[in-house]
Backbone and ligand atoms as CSV (ligand in chain L), in Angstrom:
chain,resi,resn,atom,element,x,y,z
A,1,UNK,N,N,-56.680,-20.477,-104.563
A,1,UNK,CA,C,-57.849,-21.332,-104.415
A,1,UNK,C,C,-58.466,-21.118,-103.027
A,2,UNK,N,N,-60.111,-20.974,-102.872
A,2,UNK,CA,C,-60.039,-21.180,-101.638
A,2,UNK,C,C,-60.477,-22.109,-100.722
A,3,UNK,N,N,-60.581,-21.952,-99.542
A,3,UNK,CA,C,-60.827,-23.425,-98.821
A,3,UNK,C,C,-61.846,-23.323,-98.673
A,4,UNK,N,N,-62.430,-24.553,-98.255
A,4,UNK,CA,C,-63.945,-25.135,-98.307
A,4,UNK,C,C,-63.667,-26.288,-96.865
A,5,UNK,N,N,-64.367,-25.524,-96.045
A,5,UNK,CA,C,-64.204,-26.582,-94.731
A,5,UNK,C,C,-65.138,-27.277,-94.941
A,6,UNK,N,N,-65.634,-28.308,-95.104
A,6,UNK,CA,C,-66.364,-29.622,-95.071
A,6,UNK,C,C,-66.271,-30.473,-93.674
A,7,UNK,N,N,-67.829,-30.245,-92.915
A,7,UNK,CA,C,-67.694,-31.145,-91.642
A,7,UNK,C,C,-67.183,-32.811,-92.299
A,8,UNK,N,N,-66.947,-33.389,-91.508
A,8,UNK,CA,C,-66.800,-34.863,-91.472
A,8,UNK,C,C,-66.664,-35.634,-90.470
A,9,UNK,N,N,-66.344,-35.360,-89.431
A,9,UNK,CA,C,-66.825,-36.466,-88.383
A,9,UNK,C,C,-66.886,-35.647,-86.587
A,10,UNK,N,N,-67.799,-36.182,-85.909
A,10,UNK,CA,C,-67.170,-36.005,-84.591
A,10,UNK,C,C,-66.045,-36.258,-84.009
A,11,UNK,N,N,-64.960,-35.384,-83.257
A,11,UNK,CA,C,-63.723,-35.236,-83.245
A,11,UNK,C,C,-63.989,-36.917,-81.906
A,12,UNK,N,N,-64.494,-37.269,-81.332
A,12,UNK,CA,C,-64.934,-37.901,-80.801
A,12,UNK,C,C,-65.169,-39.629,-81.121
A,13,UNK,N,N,-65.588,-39.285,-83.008
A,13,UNK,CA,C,-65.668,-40.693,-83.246
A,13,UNK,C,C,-64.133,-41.156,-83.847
A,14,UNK,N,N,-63.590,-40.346,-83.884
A,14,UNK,CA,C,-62.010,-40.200,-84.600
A,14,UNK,C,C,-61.493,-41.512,-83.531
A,15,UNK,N,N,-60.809,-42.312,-83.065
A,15,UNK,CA,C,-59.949,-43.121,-82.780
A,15,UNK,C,C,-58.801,-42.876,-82.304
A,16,UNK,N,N,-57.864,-42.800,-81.252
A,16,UNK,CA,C,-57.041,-42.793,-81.186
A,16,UNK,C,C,-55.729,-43.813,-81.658
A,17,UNK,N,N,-54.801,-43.748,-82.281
A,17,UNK,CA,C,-54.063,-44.782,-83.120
A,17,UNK,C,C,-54.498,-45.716,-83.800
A,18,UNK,N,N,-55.922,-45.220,-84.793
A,18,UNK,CA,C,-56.848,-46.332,-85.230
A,18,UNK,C,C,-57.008,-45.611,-86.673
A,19,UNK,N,N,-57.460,-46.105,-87.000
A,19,UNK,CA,C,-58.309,-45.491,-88.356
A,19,UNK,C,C,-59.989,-45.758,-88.632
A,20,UNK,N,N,-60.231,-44.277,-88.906
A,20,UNK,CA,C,-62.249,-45.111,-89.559
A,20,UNK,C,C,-62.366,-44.675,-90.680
A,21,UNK,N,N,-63.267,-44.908,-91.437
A,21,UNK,CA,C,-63.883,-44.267,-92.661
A,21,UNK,C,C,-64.974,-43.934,-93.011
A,22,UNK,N,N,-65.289,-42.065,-93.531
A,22,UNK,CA,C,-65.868,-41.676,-93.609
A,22,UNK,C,C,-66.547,-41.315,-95.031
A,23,UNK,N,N,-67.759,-41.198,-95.245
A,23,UNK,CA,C,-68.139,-40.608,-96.552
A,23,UNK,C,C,-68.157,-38.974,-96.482
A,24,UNK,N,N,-67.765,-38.531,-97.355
A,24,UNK,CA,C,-67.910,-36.455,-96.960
A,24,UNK,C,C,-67.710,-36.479,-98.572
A,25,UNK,N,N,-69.186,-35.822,-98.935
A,25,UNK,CA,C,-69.197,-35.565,-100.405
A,25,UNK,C,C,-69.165,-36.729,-101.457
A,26,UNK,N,N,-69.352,-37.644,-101.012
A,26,UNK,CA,C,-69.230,-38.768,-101.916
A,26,UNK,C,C,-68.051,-39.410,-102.235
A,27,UNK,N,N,-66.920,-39.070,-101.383
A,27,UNK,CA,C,-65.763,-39.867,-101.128
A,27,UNK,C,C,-65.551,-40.170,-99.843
A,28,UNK,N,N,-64.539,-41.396,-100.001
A,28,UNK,CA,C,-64.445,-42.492,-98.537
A,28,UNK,C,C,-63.230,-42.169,-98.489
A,29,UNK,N,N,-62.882,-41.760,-97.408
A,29,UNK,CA,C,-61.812,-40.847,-96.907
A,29,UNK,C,C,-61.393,-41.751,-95.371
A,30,UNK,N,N,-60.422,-41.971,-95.037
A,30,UNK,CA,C,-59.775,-42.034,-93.855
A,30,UNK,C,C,-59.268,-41.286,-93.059
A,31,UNK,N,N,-59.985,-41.104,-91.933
A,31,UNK,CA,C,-59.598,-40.459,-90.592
A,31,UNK,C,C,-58.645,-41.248,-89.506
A,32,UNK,N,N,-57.442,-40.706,-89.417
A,32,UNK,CA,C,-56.720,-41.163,-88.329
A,32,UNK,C,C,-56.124,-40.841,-87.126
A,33,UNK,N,N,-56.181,-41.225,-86.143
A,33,UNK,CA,C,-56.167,-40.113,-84.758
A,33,UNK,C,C,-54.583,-40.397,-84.035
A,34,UNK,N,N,-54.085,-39.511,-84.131
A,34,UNK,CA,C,-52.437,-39.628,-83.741
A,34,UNK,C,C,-52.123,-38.427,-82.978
A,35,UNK,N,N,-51.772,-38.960,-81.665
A,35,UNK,CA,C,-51.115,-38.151,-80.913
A,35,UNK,C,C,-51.970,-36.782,-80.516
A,36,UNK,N,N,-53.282,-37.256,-80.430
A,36,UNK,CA,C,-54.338,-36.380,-80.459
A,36,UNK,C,C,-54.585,-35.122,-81.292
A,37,UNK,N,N,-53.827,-35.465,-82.607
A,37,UNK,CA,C,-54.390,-34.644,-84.448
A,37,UNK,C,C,-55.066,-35.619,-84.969
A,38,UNK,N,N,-55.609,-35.038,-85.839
A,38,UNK,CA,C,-56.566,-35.926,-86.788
A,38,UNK,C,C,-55.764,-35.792,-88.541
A,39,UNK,N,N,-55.853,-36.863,-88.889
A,39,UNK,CA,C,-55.444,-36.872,-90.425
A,39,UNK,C,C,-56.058,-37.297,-90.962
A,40,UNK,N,N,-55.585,-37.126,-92.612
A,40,UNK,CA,C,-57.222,-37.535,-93.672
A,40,UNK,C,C,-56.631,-37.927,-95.296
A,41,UNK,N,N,-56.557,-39.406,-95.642
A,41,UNK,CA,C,-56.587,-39.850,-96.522
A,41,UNK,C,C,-57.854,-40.388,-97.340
A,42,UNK,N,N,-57.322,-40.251,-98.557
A,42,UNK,CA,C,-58.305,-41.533,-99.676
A,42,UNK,C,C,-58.052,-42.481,-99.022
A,43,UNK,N,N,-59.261,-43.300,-98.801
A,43,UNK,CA,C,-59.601,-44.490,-98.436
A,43,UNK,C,C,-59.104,-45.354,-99.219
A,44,UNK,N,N,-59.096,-45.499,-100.590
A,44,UNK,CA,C,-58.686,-46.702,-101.142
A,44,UNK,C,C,-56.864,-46.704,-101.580
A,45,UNK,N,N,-56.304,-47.551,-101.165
A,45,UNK,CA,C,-54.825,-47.611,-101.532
A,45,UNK,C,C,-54.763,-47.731,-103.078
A,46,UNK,N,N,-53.952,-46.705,-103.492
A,46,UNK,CA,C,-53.691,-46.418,-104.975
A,46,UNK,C,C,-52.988,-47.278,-105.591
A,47,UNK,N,N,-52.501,-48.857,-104.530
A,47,UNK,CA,C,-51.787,-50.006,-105.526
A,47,UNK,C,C,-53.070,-51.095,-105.837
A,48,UNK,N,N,-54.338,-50.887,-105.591
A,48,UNK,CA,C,-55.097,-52.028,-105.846
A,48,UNK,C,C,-56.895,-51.526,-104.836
A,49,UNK,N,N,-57.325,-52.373,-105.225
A,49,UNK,CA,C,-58.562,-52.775,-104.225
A,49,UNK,C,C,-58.797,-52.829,-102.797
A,50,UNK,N,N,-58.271,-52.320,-102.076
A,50,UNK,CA,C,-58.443,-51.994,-100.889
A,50,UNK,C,C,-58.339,-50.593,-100.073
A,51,UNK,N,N,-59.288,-51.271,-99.109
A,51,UNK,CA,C,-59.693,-49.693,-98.233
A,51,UNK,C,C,-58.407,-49.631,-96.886
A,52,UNK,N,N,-57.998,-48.418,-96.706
A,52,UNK,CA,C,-57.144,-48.266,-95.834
A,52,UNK,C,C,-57.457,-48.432,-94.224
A,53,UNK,N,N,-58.916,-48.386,-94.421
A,53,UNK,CA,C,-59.528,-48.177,-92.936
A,53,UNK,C,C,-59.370,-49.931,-92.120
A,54,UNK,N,N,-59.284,-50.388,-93.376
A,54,UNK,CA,C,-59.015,-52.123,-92.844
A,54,UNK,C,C,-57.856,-52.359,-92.442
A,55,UNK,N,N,-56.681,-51.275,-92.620
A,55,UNK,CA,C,-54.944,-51.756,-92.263
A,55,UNK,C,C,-54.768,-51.357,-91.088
A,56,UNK,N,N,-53.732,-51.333,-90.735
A,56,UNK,CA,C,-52.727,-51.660,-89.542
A,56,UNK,C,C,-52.355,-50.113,-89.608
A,57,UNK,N,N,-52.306,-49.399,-88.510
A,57,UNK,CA,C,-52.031,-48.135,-88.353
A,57,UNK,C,C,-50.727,-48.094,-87.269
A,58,UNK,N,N,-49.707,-47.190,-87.214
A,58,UNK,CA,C,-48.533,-48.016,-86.789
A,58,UNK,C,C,-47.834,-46.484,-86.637
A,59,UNK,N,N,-47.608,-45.541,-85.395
A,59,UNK,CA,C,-47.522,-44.051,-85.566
A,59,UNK,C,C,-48.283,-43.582,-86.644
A,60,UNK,N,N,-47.560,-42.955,-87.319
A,60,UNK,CA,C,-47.972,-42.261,-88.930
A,60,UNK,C,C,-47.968,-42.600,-90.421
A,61,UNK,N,N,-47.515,-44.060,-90.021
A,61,UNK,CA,C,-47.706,-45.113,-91.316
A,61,UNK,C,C,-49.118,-45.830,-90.931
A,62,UNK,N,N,-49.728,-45.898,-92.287
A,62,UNK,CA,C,-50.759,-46.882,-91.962
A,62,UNK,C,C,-50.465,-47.968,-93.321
A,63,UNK,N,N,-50.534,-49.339,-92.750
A,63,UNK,CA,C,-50.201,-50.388,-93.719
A,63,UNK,C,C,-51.339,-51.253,-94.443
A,64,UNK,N,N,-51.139,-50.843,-96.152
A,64,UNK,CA,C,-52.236,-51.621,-96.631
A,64,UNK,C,C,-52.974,-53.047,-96.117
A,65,UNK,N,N,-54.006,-53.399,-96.338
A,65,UNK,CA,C,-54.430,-54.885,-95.792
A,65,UNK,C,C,-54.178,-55.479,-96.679
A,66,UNK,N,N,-54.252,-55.193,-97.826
A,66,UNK,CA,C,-53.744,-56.473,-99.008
A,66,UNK,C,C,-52.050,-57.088,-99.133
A,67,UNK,N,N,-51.582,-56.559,-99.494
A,67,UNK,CA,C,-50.387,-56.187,-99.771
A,67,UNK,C,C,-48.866,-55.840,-99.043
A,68,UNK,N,N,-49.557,-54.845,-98.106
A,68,UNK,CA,C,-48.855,-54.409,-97.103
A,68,UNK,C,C,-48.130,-53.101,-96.965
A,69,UNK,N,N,-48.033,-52.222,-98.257
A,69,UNK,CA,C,-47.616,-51.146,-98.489
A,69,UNK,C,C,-47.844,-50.027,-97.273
A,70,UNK,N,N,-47.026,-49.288,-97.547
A,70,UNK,CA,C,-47.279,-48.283,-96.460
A,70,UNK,C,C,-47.255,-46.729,-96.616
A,71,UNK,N,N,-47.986,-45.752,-96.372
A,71,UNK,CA,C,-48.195,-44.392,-96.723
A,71,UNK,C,C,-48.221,-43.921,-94.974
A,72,UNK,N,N,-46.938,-42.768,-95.668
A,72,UNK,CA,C,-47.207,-41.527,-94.529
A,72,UNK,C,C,-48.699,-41.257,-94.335
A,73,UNK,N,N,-49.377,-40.997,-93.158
A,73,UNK,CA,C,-50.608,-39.740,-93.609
A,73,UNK,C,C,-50.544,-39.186,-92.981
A,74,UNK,N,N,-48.954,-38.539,-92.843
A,74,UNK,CA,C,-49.040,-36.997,-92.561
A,74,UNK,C,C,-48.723,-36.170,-94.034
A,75,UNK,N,N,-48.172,-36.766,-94.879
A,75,UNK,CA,C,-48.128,-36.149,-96.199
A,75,UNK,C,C,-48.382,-37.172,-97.601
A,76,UNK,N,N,-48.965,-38.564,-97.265
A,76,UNK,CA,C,-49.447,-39.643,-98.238
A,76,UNK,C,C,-48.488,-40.043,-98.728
A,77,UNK,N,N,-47.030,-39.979,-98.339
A,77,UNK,CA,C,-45.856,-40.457,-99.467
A,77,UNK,C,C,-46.015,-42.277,-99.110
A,78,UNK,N,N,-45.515,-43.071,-100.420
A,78,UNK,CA,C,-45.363,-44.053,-100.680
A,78,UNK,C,C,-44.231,-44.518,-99.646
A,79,UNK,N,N,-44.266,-45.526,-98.515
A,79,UNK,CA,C,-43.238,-45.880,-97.873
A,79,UNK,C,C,-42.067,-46.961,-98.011
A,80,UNK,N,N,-42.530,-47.762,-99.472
A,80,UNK,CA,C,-42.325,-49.088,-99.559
A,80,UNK,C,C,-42.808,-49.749,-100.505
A,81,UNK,N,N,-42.404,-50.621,-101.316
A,81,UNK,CA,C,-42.723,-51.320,-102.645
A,81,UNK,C,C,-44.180,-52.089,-101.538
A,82,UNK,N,N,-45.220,-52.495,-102.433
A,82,UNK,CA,C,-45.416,-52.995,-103.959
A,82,UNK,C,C,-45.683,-51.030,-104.297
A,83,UNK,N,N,-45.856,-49.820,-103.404
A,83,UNK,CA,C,-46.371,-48.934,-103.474
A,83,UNK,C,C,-45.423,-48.141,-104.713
A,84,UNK,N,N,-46.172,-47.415,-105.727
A,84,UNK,CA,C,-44.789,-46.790,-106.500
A,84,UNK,C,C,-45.939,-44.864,-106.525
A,85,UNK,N,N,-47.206,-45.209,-105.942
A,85,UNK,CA,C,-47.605,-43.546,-106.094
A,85,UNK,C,C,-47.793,-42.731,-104.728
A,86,UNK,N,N,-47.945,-42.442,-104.210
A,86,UNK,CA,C,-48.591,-41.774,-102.785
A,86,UNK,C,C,-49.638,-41.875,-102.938
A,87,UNK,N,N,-50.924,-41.823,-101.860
A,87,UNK,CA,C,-52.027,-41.630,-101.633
A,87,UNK,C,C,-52.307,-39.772,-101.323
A,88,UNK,N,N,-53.572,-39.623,-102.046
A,88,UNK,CA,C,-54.253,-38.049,-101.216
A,88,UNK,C,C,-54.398,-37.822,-99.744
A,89,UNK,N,N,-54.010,-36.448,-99.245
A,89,UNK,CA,C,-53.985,-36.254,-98.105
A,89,UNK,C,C,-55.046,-35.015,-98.040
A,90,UNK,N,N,-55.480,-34.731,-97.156
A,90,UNK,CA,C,-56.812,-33.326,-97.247
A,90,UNK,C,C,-56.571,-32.843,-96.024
A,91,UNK,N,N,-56.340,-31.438,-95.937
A,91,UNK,CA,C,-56.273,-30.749,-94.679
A,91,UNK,C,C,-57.373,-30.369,-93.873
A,92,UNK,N,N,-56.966,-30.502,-92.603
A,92,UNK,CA,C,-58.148,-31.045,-91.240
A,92,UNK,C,C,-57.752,-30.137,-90.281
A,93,UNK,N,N,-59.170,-29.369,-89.936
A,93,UNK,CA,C,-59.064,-28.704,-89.090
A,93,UNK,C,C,-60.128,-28.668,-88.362
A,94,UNK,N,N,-59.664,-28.491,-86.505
A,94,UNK,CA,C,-60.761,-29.268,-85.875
A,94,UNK,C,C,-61.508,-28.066,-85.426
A,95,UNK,N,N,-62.481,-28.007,-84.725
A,95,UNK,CA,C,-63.479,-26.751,-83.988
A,95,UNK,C,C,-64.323,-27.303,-83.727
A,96,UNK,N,N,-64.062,-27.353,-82.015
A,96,UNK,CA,C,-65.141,-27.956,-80.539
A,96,UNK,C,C,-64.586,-29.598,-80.397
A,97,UNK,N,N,-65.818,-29.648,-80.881
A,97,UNK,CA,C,-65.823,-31.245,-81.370
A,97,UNK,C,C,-65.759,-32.053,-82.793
A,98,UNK,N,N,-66.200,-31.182,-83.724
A,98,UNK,CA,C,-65.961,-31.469,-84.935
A,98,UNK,C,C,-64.781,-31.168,-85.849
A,99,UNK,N,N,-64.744,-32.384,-86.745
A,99,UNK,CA,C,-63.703,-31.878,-87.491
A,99,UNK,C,C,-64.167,-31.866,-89.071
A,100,UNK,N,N,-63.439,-31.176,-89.577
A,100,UNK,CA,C,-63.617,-30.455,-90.949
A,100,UNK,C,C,-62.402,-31.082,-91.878
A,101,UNK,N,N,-62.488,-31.053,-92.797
A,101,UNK,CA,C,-61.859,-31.166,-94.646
A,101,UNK,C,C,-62.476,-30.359,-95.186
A,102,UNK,N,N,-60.564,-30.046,-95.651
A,102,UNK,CA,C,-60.693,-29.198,-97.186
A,102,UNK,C,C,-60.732,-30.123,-98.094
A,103,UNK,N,N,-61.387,-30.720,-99.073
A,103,UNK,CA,C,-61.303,-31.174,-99.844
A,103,UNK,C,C,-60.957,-30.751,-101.337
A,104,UNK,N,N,-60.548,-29.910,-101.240
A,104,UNK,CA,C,-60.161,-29.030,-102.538
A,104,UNK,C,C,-60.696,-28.822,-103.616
L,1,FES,FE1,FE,-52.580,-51.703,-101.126
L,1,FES,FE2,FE,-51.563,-53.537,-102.818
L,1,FES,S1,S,-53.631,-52.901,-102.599
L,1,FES,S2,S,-50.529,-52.401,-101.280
């Protein structure tokens, strides 16, 4: 398959130990800034109605706002009940100031 770099945000508006959310292509995706990398989830937590960009970011767990569940996003795994799926992760790669998704 091949890759498709997709801009998505200024490496700049990224956050450090925060999360924001971006639209790129018509999905709301979460950007999270750790340890000065950038990572990139689906925005919405796959146990319900909520956006991830509203939780608690905590190293490399970020914790649902509803609920409380928790996903790696360095690889989207499920950390913890009520969670039973992982969330999508999209590979990010930065150049200058901008950063890019593959969105596959
Ligand atoms: Fe995210 Fe329930 S909606 S843990």
């Amino acid at each position: 398959m091949t890759e498709t770099w997709i801009e998505a945000a200024l490496l700049s508006s990224v956050p450090q130990d925060d999360v924001i959310a971006v639209a790129v292509e018509g999905k709301e995706i979460a950007l999270y800034g750790v340890d000065g990398n950038v990572y990139a989830t689906d925005n919405l937590c796959t146990h319900g109605h909520a956006r991830l960009c509203d939780g608690f970011l905590e190293g490399h767990e970020i914790e649902c706002p509803l609920h409380q569940g928790r996903f790696d996003i360095r690889n989207g795994a499920a950390m913890c009940a009520p969670l039973t799926e992982g969330i999508r992760t999209y590979p990010v790669r930065i150049e200058g100031h901008r950063v890019y998704l593959d969105l596959g």
